[in-house]
C-alpha positions in Angstrom: 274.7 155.4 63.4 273.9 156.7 66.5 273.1 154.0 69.6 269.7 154.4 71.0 270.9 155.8 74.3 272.2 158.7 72.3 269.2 160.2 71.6 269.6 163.6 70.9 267.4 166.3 72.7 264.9 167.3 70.4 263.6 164.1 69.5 262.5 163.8 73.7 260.9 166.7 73.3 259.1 166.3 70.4 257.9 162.7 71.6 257.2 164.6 75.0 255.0 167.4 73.3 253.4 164.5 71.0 252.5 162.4 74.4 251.4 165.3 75.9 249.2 166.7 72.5 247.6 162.8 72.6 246.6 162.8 76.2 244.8 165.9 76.3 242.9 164.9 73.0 242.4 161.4 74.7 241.1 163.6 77.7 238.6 165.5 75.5 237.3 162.5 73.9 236.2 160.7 77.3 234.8 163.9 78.6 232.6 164.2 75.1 231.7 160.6 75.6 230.5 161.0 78.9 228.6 164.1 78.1 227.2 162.3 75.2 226.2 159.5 77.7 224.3 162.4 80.1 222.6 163.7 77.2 221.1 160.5 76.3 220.0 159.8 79.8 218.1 163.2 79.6 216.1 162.6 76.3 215.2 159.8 77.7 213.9 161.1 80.7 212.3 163.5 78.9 210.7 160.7 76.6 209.3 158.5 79.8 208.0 161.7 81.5 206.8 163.9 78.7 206.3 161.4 75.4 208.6 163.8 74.1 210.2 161.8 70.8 214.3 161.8 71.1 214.7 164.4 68.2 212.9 166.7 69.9 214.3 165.8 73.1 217.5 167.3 71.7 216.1 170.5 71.0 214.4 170.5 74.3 217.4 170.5 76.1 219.5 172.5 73.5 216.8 174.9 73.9 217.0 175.2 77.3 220.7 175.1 77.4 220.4 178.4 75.4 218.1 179.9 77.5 219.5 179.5 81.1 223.1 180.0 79.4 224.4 176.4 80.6 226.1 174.0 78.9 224.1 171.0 77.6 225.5 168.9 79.7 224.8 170.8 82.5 221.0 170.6 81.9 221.3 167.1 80.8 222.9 166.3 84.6 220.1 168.5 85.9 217.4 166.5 84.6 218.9 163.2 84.9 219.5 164.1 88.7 215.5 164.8 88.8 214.8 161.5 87.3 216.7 160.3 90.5 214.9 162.1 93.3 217.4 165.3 93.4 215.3 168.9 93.1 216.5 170.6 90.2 217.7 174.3 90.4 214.5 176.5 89.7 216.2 178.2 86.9 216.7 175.4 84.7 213.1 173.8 85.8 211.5 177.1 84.6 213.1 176.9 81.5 212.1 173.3 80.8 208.7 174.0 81.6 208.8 176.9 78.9 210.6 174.6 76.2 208.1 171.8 76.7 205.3 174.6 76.8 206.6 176.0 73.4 207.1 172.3 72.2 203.3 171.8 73.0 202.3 174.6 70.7 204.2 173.9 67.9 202.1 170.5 67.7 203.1 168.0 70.0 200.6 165.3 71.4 198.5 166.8 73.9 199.6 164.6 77.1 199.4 166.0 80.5 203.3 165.8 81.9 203.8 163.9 85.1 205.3 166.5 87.6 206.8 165.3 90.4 
């Protein structure tokens, strides 16, 4: 039996490699929470402003997210900034406008949006 100051060097690395494996995963998961957080924000934004209902919030942004080849978050930060008095970049403002626009026509409430 060995003592436990005789560890041998393998097991270290191995625990090391694990540690390091469950930080970067731990990383990753406050990162998706966060984003998660910023998305929410967004839809709701886009719910107060546009009476747009939160499923179709989602594809909203998704949609433009896709368009302007940005992450969702991205938009999502974009948006929420807006809400908040910060200009949004023109590129992902146009593409908004065209995803509520096409939102519109495929049968949404006709409401007049509240541009600022």
């Amino acid at each position: 039996m060995h003592a436990p100051h005789e560890r041998s060097a393998p097991d270290d690395q191995g625990l090391g490699a694990k540690t390091a494996r469950l930080e970067e995963e731990n990383a990753q998961l406050r990162q998706a929470v966060d984003s998660h957080a910023a998305i929410d924000q967004a839809i709701g934004v886009l719910i107060a402003v546009h009476r747009v209902p939160a499923a179709d919030g989602w594809n909203v942004l998704r949609e433009v997210s896709q368009n302007s080849n940005l992450k969702l978050h991205t938009v999502a930060d974009e948006v929420t900034g807006w809400a908040l008095g910060k200009p949004m970049s023109l590129r992902i403002h146009q593409e908004l406008q065209a995803a509520l626009h096409r939102w519109r026509r495929r049968g949404a409430p006709d409401r007049p949006s509240q541009e600022r």
